[in-house]
N, C-alpha and C positions, 0 to 999 in steps of 0.2 A: 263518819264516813270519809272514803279518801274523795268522793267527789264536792264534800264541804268544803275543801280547802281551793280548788281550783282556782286559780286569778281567772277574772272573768278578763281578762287585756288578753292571755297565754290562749285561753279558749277561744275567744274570736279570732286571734289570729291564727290558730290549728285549720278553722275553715272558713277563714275571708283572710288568707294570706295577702291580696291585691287591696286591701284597703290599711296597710301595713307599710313602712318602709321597707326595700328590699335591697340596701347596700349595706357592706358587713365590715365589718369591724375586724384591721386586721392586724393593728396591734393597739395595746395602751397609750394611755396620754403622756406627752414629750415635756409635761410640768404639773409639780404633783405641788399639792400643800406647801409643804413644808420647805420648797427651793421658795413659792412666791414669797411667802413669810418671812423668810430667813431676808429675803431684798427689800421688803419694804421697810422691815425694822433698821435695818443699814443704808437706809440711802444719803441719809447724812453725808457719810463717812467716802462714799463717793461724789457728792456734790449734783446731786440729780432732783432736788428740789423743784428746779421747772420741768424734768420729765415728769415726777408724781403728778403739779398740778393739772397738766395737760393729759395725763391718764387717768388722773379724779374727776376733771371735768367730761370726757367723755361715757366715765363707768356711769356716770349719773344720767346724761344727756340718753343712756339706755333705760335706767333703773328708775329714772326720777321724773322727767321730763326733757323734750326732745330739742327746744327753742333756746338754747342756751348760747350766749356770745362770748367766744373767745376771747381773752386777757389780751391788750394792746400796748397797757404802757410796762413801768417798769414793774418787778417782781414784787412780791409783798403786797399785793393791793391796788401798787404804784395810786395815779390820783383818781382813781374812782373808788376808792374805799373798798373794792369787793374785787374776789380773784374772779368772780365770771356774775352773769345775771338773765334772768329770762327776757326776753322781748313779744312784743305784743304778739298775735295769729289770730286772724280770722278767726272767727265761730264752726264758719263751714268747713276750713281749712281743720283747724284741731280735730274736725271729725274722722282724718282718716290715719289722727295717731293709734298705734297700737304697742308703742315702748314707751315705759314710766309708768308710774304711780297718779299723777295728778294733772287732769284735763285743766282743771283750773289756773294754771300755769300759762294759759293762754290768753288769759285778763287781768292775772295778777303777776305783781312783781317779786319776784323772790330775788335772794342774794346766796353768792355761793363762797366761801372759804376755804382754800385747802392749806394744809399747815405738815410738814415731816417733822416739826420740832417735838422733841421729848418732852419736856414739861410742858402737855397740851394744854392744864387748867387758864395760866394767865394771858395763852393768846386764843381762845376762844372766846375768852371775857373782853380783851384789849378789840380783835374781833370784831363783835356785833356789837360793840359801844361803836365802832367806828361807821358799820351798817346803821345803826338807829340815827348818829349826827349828821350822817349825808341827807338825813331828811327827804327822801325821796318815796317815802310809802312802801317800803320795803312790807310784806305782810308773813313773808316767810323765809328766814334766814337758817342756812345749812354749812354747817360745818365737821368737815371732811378733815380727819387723823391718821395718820398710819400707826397710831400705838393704842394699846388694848384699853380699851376705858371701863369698868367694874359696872354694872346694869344701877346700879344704886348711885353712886357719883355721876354718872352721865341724869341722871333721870332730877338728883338733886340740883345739879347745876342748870339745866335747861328751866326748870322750875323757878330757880334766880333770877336768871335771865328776863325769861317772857315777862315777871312780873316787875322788873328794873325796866325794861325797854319795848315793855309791849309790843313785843315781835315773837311769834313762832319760832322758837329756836330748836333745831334737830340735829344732836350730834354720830356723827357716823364713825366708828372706828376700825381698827384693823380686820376685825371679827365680819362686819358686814362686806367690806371688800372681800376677801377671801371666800367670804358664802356666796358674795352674787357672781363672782367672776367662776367657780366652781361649779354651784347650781344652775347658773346659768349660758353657761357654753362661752366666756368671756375671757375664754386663755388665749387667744391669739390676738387681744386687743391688750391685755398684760405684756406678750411677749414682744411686739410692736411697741407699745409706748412705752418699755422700762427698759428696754434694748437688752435685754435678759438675752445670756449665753446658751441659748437653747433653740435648736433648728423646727422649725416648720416641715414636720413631715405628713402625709396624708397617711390617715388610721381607717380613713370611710372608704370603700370600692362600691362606687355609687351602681344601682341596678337600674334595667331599663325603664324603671317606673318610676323612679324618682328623678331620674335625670330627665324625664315628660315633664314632671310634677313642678321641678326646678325652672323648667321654662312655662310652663302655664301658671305658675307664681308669681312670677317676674313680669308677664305682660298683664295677666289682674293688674298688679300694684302699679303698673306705669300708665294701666286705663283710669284705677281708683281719679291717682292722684292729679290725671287729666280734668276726669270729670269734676273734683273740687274745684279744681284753678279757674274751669270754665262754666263752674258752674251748671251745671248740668245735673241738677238730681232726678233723683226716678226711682224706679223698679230696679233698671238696670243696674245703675249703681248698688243697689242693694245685693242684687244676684252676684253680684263680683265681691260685693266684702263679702258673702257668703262662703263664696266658693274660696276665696284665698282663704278661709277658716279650717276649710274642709282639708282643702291640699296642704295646707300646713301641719293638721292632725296627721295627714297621711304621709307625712316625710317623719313625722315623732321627732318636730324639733322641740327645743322646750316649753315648759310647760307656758313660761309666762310667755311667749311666743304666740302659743295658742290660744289661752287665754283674752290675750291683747287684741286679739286679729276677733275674737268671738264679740270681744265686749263692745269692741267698733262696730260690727255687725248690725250688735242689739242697738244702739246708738241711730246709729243712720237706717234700719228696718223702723225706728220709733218715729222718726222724724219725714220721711218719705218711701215707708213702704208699705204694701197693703195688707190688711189682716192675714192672708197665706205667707207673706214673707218673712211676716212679724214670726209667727207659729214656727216656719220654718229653722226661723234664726233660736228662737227656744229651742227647739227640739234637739238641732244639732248639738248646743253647745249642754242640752244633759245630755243625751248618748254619749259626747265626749269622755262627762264627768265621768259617767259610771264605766266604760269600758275601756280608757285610753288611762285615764286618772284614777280611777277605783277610788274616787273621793266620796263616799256613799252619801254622806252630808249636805257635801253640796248638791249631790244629785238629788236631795231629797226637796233640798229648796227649787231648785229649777223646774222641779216636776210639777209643781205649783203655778207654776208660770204659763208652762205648756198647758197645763188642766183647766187653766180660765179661757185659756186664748182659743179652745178645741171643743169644752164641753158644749157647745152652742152650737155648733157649724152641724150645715146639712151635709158637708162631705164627707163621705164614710173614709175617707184617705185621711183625713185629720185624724177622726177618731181613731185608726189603723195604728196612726203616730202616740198615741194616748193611750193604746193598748201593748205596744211596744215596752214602753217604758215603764207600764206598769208590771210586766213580769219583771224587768229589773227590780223595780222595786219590792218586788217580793222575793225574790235572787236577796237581794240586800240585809233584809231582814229576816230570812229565814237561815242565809247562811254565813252571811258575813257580818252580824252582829248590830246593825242599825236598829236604833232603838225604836219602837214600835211608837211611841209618839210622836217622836219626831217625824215618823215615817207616814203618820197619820192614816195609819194604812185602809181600817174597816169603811172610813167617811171618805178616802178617795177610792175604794173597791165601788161602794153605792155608787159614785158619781159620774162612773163608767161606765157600768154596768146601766143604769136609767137612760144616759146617749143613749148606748148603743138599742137600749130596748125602745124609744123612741123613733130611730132609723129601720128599724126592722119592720114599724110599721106601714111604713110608707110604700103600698103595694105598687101604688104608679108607677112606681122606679122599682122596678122586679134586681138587677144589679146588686142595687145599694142596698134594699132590703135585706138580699141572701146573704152577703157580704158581713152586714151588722151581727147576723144571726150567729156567720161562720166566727164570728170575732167573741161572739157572747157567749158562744158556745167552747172556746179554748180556755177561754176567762175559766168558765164552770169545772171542765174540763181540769185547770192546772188544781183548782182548790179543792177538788174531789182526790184528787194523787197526796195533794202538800196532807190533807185531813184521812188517809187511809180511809177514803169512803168509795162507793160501788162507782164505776167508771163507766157500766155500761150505758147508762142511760142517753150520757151526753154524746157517748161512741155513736152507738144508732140516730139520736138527730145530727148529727154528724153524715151520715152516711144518705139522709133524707133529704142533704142540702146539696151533697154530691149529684143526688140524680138527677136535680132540679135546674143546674147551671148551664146546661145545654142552651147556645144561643145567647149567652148571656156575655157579651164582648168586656163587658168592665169586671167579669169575676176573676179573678186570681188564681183558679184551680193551683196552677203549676207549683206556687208559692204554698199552699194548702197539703200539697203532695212531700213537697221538702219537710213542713211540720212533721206530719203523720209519719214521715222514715224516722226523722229523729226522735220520735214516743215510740218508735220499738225498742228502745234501750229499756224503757221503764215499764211498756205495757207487755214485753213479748210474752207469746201463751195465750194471753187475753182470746179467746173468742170474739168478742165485739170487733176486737183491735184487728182481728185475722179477716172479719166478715169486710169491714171499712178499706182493711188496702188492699182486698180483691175488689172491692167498687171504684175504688180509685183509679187500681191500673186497668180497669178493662175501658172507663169511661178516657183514661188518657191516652188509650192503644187507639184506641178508635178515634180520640181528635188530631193525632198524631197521622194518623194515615189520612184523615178527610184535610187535615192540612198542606200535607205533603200533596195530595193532590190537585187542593185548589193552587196552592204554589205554581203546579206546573200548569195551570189554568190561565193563572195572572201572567207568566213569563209569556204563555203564548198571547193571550189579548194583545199584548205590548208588542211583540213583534207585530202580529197582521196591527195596530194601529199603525207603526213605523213604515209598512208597507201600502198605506195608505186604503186598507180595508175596514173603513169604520164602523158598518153592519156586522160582521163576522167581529172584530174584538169587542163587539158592545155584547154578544149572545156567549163568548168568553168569559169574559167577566163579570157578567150576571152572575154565571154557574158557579164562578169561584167564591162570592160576597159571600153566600152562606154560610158556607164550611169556614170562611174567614173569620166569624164574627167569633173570635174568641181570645181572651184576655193575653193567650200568648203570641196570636199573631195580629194583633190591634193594626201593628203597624202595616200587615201587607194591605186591611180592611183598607187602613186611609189610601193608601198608595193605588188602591185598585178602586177606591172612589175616585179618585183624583185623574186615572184613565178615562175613566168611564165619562165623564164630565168632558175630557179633551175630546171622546170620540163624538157625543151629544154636540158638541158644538159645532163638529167639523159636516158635522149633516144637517146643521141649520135647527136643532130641539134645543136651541136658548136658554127657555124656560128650564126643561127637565135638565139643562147644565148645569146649570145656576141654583137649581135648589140639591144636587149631588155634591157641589160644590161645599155648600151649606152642613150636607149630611158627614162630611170629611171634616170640617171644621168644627161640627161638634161633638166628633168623635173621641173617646178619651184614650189621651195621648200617649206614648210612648212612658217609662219615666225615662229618668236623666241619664245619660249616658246611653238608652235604648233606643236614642231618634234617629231613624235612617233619611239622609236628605232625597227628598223627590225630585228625581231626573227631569227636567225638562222635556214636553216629547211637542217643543214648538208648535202651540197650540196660537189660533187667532186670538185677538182681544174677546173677549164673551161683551155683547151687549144687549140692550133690553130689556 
């Protein structure tokens, strides 16, 4: 089918365009292959020896680790035996790398070598003899080529090496420059340190979302690396590596980019953040996998992750997350060829499906119960479609949970209604399917208009409080709470608790403020991007 082949990156971005970079591309790259190649195999012959090492030492200080000291005496090594070397970093500090390869790099001493001579064998070797006789604990020694070295000679000689000088020896040659400056978007640090005859022209015509995204990147990373310096861990810190992971997926810089910014995430949520952050920080970084990267594999690992840290929780919004990812994962394996063990699929179907049947029954919380159900029942739902078996069944309880959500401020309807359009591609005709989204739209037309009317209910409360008539907006906003209490308009509920409390106060009912107060803060919340900030309507202190 032509719908097997679709990239799941091309399909989310068909209908979540805003979660997507949106500046275009408007011509090709100003250095291709084969000009850098053709420069780094000649730079002999132009005498640019100390441009390489100073463009080696930087490609790495990206690719390798970030702590790296620039060469001070003379060329060759001059008297410290090595063209560059890491130096110590804090514990807390290295937590908010996210370029290079190896955190450890922050406790350990590595040595770096950069060499343009063509016969690389005898000063690789001359080299790290000279690394191992400074005696100085070197544990991992790198040396940097600009000539092609054969996968079998590099692998035999480091082999030598390590067991001559008991040092880690890693030889990097033409091949890996070229892939990481390529792969990695590192052509204007090429074109900058090799004074390459080639102009810096802009190819990107950044859009308005990424030029946001560009500036709420930049102040995350300037808070991160505050809060390292001073020390300051938390939650918060957490939320911000979070989010700089998120905005960076959402510019589609590259991959090790993303990556890098996810793994600090996991890193600093392990170390000081709480089981929802931790969760979060999994989540994101498989959504990533599977729909930014289409790395089915690794998504398959991560989902493991997400599955420990979820299958426990009473929050039906975890599981939501653990249900999410599990259609991917059957997206994965049904059509993009993930092999069915790895994917471990039937033993993490059960371990969803038991959550959710778990939460379902927890009557007290009517919410989270119908919630569980609606989740349990998609579940059933998608593998009744995938196994060509009868659909109606799960349609009509389907339709049974619809009627039920009335009054229920933490249900989701709205999100329920977006599923249900997009299953008329597969179910349309169905009967069940035609009975269900007449239940839907008639229960949405009608919270749609009891919304719209408490709206004008809440606007008015606010004015007569601002007017200083606190009886009259408290009998307002009463009228409006009910028709409020619904998952798509959570927010105006708080905000007209939140009156409602200012106007209790200003007539001396204390108590009944303060427990309104109470009723607004445990209200559930907006999600991310959906908080509207509550206006001040200069209210006294509340005491007693």
């Amino acid at each position: 089918m032509k719908a097997d082949r679709i990239s799941p990156k091309e399909f989310l971005r068909a209908r979540r365009p805003e979660k997507f970079s949106d500046s275009i591309v408007l011509e090709g790259s100003a250095l291709d292959r084969s000009i850098l190649e053709h420069h780094l195999d000649t730079l002999t012959k132009r005498k640019q020896e100390l441009q390489f090492e100073t463009f080696a030492r930087r490609l790495a200080e990206r690719e390798i680790c970030p702590n790296l000291l620039p060469q001070t005496g003379p060329t060759g090594g001059g008297d410290s035996k090595v063209d560059s070397e890491t130096y110590p970093v804090a514990d807390d500090l290295s937590l908010g790398w996210y370029t290079g390869i190896g955190r450890e790099a922050a406790s350990e001493r590595w040595a770096f070598a950069f060499s343009a001579k063509k016969d690389w064998r005898p000063k690789v070797r001359s080299d790290v003899a000279k690394i191992a006789d400074a005696d100085r604990g070197y544990q991992k020694a790198f040396f940097v080529s600009n000539q092609y070295v054969r996968d079998k000679d590099r692998s035999d000689i480091e082999d030598q090496l390590r067991e001559e000088h008991g040092i880690d020896v890693r030889i990097l040659d033409l091949n890996w420059i070229l892939d990481k400056v390529f792969t990695n978007g590192h052509e204007p640090l090429a074109i900058e340190e090799l004074e390459l005859g080639v102009e810096m022209r802009e190819y990107m015509q950044k859009g308005p979302l990424d030029i946001q995204r560009d500036r709420e990147l930049e102040e995350l990373e300037e808070r991160i690396q505050e809060a390292l310096q001073q020390q300051r861990f938390g939650p918060q810190l957490v939320d911000d590596c979070i989010d700089a992971a998120i905005l960076s997926r959402g510019l589609e810089r590259p991959r090790t980019d993303i990556e890098g910014r996810f793994q600090r995430a996991e890193r600093v949520s392990a170390k000081y953040g709480n089981p929802p952050q931790r969760l979060e920080s999994a989540y994101q970084r498989a959504w990533t996998a599977f729909w930014w990267h289409e790395d089915y594999e690794q998504f398959a690992e991560l989902y493991a992750t997400v599955q420990e840290r979820a299958k426990g929780s009473s929050n039906v919004y975890h599981l939501q997350l653990l249900t999410n990812l599990w259609f991917g994962l059957r997206v994965a394996v049904d059509r993009h060829g993930l092999d069915d063990v790895k994917a471990d699929l039937q033993a993490r179907t059960d371990t969803l499906t038991q959550a959710l049947e778990r939460l379902s029954k927890e009557k007290n919380r009517a919410s989270t119960a119908l919630q569980a159900q609606t989740l349990s029942l998609q579940v059933q739902l998608y593998l009744r479609i995938a196994r060509d078996e009868p659909v109606e069944p799960a349609l009509h309880d389907l339709q049974c949970v619809v009627r039920q959500c009335e009054g229920l401020v933490g249900y989701p309807l709205e999100s329920l209604s977006n599923t249900v359009i997009e299953l008329g591609e597969f179910l349309h005709g169905e009967p069940a399917y035609e009975e269900l989204f007449e239940t839907i739209l008639q229960v949405m037309s009608s919270r749609k208009e009891e919304v719209a009317a408490a709206r004008m209910l809440l606007k008015r409360g606010e004015q007569q409080l601002e007017a200083d008539r606190p009886y009259d907006a408290i009998r307002s906003l009463g009228r409006a709470l009910r028709a409020l209490y619904k998952h798509e308009s959570r927010h105006d509920a708080i905000r007209a608790l939140y009156l409602c409390a200012c106007a209790y106060e200003r007539v001396g009912l204390l108590w009944a403020a303060r427990g309104t107060l109470l009723a607004a803060a445990s209200s559930p919340l907006p999600s991310c991007g959906d908080t509207e900030t509550l206006r001040p309507c200069r209210p006294r202190v509340i005491t007693g």
